[in-house]
C-alpha positions in Angstrom: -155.9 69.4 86.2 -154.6 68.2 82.5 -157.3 67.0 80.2 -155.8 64.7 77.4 -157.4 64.6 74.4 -158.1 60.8 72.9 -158.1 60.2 69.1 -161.0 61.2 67.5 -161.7 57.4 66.7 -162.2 56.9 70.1 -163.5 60.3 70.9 -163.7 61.7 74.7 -161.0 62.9 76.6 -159.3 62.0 80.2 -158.5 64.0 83.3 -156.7 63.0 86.2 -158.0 64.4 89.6 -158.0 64.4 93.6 -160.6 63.9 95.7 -160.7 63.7 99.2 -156.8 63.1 99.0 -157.2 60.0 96.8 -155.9 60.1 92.7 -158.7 59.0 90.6 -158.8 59.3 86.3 -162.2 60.2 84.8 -163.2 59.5 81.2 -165.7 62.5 79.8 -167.9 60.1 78.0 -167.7 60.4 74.4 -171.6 59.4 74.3 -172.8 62.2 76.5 -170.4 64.5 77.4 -169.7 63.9 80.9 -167.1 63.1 83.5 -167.1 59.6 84.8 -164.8 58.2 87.4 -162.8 55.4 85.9 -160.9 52.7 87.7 -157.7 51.3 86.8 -159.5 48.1 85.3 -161.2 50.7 83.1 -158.2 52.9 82.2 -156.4 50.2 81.0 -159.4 48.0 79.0 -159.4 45.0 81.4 -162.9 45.7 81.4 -165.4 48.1 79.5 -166.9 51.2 80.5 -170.7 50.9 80.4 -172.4 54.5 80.5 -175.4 53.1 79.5 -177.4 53.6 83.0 -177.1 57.0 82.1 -180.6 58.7 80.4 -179.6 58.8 76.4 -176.4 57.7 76.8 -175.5 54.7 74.6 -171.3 54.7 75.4 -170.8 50.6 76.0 -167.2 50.1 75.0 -163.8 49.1 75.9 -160.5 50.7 75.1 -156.9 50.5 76.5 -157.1 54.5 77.4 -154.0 54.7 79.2 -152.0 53.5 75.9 -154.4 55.5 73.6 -153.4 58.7 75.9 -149.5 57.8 75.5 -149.6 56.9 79.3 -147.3 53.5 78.5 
């Protein structure tokens, strides 16, 4: 498993995973630290990622983090 590192303007990082068989990305949440399963909507900021429902975690934001990764 590969972790990429976004800029530090964006913060966080990405890691792309199996489970059960399947290919998923997860976003480690620059609010709080931890790994979130992201889906491709996500990755690529067609929508944002709200961590919010998370206790203390404030990450509400939406970013194009397959391009910010170099993933284009």
């Amino acid at each position: 498993m590969n972790v990429i590192m976004l800029p530090t303007s964006v913060g966080g990082a990405l890691r792309h995973v199996i489970r059960d068989g399947c290919p998923l990305w997860q976003l480690r949440c620059p609010g709080c630290g931890t790994w979130a399963d992201i889906d491709d909507d996500q990755l690529h900021g067609r929508v944002t990622v709200d961590h919010t429902n998370q206790e203390g975690c404030w990450y509400h934001e939406t970013h194009d983090f397959a391009a910010l990764a170099g993933m284009r």
